[in-house]
C-alpha positions, 0 to 999 in steps of 0.5 A: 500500500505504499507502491506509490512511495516505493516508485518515487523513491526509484523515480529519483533514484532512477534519474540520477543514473538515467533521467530518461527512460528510467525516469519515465518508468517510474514517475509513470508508476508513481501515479497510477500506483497511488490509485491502486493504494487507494483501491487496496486500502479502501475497497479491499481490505476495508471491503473484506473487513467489513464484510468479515470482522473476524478477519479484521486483526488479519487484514491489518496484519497482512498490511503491516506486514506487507509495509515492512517488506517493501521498506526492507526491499527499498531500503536494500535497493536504493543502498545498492544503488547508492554504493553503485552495486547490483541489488540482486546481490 
């Protein structure tokens, strides 16, 4: 639920390196990502709690979950191109 964060990230990362297509890429990425964090966050998991209130404490933890690993990927991907590395190491 943060891609669009995540894209701009790789937006400003990416145009140090290449400010065209890189660039492009990304910030083409950053908006239509924020629309889909949108519909996630609110039709989805709002959606299926609501319908489900038992699987609201899942939801959540699911959401959680899934910020932490974009933010330890972001983190990996822009220190490996900070150190100017391959971040498939």
């Amino acid at each position: 639920m943060t891609g669009s964060l995540s894209d701009g990230k790789g937006s400003a990362s990416a145009s140090e390196y290449d400010p065209g297509a890189y660039g492009r890429y990304f910030d083409e990425h950053v908006e239509a990502g924020a629309v889909h964090d949108v519909v996630v966050a609110h039709d989805l998991a709002a959606g299926l709690a609501e319908a489900d209130p038992d699987q609201a404490d899942t939801v959540v933890f699911g959401a959680r979950a899934r910020i932490l690993v974009e933010r330890a990927f972001a983190h990996h991907l822009l220190g490996a191109w900070a150190s100017g590395r391959s971040p498939l190491r």
